[in-house]
PyMOL CGO cylinders between C-alpha atoms (Angstrom):
from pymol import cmd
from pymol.cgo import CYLINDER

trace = [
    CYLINDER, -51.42, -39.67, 11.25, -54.92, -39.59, 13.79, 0.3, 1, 1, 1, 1, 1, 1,
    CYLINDER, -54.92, -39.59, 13.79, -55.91, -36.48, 15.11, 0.3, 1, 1, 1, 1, 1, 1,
    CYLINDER, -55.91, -36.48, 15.11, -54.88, -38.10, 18.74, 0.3, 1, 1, 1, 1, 1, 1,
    CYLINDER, -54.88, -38.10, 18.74, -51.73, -39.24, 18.06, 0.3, 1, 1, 1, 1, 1, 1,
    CYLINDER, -51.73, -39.24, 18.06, -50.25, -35.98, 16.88, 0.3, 1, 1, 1, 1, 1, 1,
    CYLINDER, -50.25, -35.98, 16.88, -51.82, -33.86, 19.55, 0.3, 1, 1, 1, 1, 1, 1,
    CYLINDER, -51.82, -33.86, 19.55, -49.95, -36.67, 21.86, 0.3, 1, 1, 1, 1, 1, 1,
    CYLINDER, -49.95, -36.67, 21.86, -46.92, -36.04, 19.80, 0.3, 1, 1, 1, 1, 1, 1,
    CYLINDER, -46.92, -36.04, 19.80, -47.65, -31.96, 20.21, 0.3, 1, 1, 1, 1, 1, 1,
    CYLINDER, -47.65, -31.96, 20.21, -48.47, -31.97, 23.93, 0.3, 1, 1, 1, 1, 1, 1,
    CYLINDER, -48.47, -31.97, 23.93, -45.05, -34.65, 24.25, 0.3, 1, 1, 1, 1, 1, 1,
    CYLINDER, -45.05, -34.65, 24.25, -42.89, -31.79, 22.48, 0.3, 1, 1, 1, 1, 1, 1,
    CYLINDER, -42.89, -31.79, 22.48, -44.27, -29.09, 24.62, 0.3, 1, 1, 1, 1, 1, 1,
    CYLINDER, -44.27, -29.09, 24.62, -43.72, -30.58, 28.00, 0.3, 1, 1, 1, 1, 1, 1,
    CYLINDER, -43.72, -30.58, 28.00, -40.10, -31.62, 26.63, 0.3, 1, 1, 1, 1, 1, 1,
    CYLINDER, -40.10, -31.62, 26.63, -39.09, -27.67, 26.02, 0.3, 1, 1, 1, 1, 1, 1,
    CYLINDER, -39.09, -27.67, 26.02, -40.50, -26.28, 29.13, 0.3, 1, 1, 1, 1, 1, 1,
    CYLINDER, -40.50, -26.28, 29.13, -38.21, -28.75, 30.87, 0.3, 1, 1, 1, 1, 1, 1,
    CYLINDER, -38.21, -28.75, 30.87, -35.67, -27.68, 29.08, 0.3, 1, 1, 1, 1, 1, 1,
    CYLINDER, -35.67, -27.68, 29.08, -36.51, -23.72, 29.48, 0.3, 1, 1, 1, 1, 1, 1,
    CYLINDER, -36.51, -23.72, 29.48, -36.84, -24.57, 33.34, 0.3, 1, 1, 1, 1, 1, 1,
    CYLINDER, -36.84, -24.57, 33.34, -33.44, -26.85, 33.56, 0.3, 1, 1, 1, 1, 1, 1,
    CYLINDER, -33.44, -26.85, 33.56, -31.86, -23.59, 31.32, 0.3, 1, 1, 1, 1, 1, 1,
    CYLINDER, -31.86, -23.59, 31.32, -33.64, -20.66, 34.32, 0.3, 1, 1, 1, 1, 1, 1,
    CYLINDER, -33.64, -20.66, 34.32, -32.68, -23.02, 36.83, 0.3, 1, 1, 1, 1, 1, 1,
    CYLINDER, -32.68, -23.02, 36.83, -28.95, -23.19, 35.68, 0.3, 1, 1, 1, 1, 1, 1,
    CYLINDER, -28.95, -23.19, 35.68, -28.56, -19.18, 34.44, 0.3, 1, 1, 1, 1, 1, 1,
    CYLINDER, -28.56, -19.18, 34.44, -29.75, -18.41, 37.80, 0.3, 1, 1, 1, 1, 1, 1,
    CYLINDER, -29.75, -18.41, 37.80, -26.87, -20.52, 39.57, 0.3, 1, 1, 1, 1, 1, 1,
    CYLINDER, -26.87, -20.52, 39.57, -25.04, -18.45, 37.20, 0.3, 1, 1, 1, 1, 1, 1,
    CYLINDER, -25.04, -18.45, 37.20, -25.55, -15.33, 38.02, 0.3, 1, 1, 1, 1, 1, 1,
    CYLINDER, -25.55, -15.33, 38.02, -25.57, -16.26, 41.91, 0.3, 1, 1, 1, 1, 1, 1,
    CYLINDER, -25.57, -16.26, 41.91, -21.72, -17.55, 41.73, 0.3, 1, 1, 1, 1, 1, 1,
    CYLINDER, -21.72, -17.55, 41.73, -21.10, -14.08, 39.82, 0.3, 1, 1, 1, 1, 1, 1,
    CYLINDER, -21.10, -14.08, 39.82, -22.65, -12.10, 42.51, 0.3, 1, 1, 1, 1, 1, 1,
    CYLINDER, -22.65, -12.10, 42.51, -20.68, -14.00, 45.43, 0.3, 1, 1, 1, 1, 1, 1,
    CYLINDER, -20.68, -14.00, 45.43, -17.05, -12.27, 44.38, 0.3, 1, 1, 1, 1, 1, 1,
    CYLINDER, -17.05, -12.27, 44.38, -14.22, -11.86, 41.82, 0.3, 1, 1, 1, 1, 1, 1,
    CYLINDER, -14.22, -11.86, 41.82, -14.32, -14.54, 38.87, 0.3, 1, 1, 1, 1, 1, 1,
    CYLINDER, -14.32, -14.54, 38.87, -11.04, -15.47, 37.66, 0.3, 1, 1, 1, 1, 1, 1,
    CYLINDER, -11.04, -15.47, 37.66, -10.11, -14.54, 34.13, 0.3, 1, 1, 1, 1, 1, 1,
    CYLINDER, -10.11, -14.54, 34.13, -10.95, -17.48, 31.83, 0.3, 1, 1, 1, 1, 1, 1,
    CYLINDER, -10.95, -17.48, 31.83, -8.24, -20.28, 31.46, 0.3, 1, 1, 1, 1, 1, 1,
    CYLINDER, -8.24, -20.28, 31.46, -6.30, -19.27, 34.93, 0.3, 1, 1, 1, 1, 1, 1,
    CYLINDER, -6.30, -19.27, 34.93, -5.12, -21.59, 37.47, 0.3, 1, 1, 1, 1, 1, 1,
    CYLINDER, -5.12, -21.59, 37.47, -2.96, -21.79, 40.46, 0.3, 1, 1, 1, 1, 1, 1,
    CYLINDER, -2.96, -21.79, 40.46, 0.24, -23.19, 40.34, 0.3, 1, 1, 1, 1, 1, 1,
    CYLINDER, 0.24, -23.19, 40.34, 2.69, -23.79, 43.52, 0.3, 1, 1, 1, 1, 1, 1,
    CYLINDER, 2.69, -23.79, 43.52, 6.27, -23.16, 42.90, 0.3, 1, 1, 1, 1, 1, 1,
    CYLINDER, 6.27, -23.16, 42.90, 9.54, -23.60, 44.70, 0.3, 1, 1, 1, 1, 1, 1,
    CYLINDER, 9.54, -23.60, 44.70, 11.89, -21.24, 45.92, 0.3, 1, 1, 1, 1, 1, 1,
    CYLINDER, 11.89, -21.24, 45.92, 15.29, -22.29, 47.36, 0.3, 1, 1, 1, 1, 1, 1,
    CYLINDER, 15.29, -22.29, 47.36, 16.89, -20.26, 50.11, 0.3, 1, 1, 1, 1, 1, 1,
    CYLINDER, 16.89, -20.26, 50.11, 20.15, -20.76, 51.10, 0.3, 1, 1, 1, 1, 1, 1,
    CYLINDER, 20.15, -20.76, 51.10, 19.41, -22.94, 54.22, 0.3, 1, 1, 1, 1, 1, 1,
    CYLINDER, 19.41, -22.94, 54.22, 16.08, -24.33, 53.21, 0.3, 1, 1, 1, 1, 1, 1,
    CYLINDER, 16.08, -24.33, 53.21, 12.99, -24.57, 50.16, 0.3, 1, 1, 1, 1, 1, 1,
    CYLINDER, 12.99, -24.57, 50.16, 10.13, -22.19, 50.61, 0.3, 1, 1, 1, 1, 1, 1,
    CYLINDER, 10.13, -22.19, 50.61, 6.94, -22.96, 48.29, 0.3, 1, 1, 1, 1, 1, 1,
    CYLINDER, 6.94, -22.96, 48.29, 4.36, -20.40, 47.16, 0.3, 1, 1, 1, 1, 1, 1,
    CYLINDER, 4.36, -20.40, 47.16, 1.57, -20.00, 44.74, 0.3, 1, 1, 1, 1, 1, 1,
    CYLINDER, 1.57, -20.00, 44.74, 1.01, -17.63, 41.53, 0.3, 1, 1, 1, 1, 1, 1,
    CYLINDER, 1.01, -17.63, 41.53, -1.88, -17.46, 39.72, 0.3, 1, 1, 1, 1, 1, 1,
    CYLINDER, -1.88, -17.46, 39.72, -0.68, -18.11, 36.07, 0.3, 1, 1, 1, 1, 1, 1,
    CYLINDER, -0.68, -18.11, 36.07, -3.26, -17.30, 32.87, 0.3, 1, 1, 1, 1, 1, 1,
    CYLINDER, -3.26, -17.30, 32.87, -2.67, -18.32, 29.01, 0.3, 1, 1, 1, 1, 1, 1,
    CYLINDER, -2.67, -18.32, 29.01, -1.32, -15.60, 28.03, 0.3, 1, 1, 1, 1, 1, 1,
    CYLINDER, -1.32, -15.60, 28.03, 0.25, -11.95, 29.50, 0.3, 1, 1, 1, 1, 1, 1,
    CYLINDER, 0.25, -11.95, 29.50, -2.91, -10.23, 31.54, 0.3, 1, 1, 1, 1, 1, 1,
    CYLINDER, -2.91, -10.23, 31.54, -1.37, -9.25, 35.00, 0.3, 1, 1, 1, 1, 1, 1,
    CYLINDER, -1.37, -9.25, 35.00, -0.76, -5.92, 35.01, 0.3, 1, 1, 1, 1, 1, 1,
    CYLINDER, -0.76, -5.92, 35.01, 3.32, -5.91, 36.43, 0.3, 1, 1, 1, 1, 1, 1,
    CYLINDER, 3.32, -5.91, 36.43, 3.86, -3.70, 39.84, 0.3, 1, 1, 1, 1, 1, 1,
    CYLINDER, 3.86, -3.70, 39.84, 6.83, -1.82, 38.13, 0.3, 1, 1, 1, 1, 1, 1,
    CYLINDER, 6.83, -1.82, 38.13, 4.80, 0.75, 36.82, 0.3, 1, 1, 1, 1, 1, 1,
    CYLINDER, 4.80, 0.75, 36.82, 5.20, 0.01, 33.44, 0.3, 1, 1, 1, 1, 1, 1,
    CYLINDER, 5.20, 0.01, 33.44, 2.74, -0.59, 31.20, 0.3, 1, 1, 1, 1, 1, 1,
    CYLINDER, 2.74, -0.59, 31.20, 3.84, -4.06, 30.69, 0.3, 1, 1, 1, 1, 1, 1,
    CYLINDER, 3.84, -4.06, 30.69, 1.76, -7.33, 31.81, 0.3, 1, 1, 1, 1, 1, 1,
    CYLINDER, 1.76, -7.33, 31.81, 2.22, -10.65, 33.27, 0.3, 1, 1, 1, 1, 1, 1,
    CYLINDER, 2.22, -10.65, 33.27, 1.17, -14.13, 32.51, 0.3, 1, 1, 1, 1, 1, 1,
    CYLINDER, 1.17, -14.13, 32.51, 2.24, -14.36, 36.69, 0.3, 1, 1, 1, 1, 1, 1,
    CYLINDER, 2.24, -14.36, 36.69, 0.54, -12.83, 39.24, 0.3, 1, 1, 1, 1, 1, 1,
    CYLINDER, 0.54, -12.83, 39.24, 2.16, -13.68, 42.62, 0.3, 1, 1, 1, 1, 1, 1,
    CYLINDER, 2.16, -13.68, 42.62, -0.16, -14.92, 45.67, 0.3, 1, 1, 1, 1, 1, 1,
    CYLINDER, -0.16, -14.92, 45.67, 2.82, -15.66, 48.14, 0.3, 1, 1, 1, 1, 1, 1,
    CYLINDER, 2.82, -15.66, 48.14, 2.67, -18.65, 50.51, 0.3, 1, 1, 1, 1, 1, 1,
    CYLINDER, 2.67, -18.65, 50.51, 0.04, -21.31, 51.00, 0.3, 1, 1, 1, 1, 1, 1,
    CYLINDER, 0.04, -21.31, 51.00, -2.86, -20.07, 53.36, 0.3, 1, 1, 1, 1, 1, 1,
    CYLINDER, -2.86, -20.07, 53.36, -2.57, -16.22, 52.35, 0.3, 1, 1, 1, 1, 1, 1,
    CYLINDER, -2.57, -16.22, 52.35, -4.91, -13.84, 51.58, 0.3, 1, 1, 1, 1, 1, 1,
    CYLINDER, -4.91, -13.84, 51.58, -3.90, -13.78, 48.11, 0.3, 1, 1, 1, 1, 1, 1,
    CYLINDER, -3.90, -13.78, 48.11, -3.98, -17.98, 47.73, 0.3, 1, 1, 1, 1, 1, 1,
    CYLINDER, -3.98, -17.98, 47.73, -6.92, -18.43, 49.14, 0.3, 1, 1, 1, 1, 1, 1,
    CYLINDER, -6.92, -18.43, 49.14, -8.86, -16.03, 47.44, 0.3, 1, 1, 1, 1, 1, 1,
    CYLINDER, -8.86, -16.03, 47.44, -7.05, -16.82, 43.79, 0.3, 1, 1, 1, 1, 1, 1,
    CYLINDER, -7.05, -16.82, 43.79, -8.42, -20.28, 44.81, 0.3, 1, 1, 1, 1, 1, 1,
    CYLINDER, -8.42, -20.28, 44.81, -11.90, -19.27, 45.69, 0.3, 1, 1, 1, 1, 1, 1,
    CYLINDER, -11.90, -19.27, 45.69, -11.75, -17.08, 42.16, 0.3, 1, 1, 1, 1, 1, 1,
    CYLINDER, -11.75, -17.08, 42.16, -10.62, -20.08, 39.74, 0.3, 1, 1, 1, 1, 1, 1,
    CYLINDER, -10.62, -20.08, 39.74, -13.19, -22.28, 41.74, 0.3, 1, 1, 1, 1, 1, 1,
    CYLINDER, -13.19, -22.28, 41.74, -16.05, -19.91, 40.87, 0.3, 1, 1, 1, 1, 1, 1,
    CYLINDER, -16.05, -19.91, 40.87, -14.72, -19.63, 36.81, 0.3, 1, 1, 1, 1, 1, 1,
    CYLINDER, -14.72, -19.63, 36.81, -14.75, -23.36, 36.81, 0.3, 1, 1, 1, 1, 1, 1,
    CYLINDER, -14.75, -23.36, 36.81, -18.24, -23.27, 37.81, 0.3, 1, 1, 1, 1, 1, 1,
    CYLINDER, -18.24, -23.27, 37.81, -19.57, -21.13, 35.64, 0.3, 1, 1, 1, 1, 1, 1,
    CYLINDER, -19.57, -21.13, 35.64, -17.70, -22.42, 32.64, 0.3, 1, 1, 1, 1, 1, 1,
    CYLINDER, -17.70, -22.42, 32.64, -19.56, -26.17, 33.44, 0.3, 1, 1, 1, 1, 1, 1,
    CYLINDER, -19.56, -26.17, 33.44, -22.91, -24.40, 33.75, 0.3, 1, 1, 1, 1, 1, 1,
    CYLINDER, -22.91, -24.40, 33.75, -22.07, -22.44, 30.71, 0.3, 1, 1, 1, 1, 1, 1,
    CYLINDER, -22.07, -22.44, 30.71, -21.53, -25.54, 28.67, 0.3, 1, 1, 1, 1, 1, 1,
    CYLINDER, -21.53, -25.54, 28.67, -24.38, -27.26, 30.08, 0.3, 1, 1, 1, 1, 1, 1,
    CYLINDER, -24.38, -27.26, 30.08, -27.07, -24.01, 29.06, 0.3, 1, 1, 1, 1, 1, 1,
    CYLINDER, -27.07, -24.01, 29.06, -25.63, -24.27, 26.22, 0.3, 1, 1, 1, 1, 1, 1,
    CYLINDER, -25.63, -24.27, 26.22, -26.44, -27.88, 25.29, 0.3, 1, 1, 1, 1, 1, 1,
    CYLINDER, -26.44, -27.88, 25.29, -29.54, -27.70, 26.52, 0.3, 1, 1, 1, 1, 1, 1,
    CYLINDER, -29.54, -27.70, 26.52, -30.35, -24.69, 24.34, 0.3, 1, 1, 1, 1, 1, 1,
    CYLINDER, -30.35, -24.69, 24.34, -28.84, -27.45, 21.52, 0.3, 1, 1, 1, 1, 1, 1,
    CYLINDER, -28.84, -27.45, 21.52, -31.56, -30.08, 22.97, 0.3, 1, 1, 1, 1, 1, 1,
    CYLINDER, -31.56, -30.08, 22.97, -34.61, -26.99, 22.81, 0.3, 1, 1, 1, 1, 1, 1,
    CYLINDER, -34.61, -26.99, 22.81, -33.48, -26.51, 18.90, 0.3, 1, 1, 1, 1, 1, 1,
    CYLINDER, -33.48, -26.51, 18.90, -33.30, -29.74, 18.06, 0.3, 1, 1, 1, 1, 1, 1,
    CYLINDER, -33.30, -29.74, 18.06, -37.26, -29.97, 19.48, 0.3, 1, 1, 1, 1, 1, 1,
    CYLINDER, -37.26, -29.97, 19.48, -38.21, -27.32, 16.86, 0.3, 1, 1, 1, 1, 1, 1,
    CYLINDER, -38.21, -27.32, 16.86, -35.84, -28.01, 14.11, 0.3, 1, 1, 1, 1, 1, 1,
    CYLINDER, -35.84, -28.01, 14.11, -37.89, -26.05, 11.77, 0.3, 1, 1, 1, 1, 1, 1,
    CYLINDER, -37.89, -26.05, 11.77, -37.03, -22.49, 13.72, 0.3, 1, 1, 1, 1, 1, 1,
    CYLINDER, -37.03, -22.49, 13.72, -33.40, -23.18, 12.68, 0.3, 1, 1, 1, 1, 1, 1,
    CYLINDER, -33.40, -23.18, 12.68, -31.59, -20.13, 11.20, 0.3, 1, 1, 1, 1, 1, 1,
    CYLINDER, -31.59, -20.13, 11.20, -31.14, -20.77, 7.47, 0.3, 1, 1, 1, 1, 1, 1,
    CYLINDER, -31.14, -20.77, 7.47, -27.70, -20.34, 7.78, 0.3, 1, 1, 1, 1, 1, 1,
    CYLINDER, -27.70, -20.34, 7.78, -27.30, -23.14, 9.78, 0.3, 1, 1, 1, 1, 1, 1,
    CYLINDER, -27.30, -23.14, 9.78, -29.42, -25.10, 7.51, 0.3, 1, 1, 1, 1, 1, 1,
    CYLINDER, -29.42, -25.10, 7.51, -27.41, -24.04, 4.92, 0.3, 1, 1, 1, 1, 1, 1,
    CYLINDER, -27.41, -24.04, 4.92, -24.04, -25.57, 7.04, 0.3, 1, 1, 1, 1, 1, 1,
    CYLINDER, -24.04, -25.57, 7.04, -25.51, -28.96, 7.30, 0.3, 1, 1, 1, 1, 1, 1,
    CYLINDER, -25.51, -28.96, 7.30, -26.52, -29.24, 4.31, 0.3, 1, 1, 1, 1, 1, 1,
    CYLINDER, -26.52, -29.24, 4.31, -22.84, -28.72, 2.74, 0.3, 1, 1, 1, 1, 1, 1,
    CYLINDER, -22.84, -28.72, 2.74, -21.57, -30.93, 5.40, 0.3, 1, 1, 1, 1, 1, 1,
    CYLINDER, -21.57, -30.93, 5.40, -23.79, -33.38, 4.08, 0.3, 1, 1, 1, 1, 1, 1,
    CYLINDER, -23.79, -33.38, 4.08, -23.52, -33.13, 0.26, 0.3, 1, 1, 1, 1, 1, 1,
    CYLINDER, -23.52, -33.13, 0.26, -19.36, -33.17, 1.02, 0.3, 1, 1, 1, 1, 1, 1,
]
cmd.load_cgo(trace, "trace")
């Protein structure tokens, strides 16, 4: 290959990871701005709206509900919840639960997207792999 050409190729490469490394500062900051605003709701919690039937009429409210037992329960013991109870729609409670889950959905997406574009960097400079990766592809390969 001429001289030119791979310098091209070289100088190409180089402007292609420091977009990357300013798309991945760029995102990490937005990251750790959404962190600083307030509580982040445990990963893979949402909130649901339930019914409630009185005698005389049907009364809705909210809980915010997580994959598995996490609450801490207000009975003292040292039991937990997969429930913890907001009350009705416009409270305190539901709005900021909804605020919180809003802010863990965020940073999960910008999560996900560092993290491909830390893919996109490595697969600039596929020589700086770690062997054992190397290693992985090359049985999923041979298989």
């Amino acid at each position: 290959m001429p001289r030119q050409s791979q310098t091209n190729k070289e100088q190409d490469t180089l402007a292609r990871a420091q977009r990357l490394t300013a798309a991945i500062a760029i995102l990490e900051a937005r990251k750790s701005q959404i962190e600083s605003e307030g509580e982040v709701a445990p990963a893979g919690c949402y909130v649901a709206r339930y019914q409630a039937r009185g005698q005389q009429r049907t009364y809705w409210y909210y809980k915010l509900q997580a994959q598995r037992s996490i609450f801490p329960t207000t009975k003292g013991q040292k039991k937990c919840s997969r429930y913890k109870h907001l009350g009705a729609a416009g409270s305190v409670a539901h709005v900021d639960a909804v605020i919180q889950v809003v802010r863990r959905v965020q940073i999960d997406e910008l999560t996900r997207a560092i993290d491909s574009l830390k893919q996109s960097w490595a697969d600039l400079y596929p020589e700086t792999k770690k062997p054992s990766e190397t290693k992985k592809n090359l049985n999923q390969h041979s298989s």
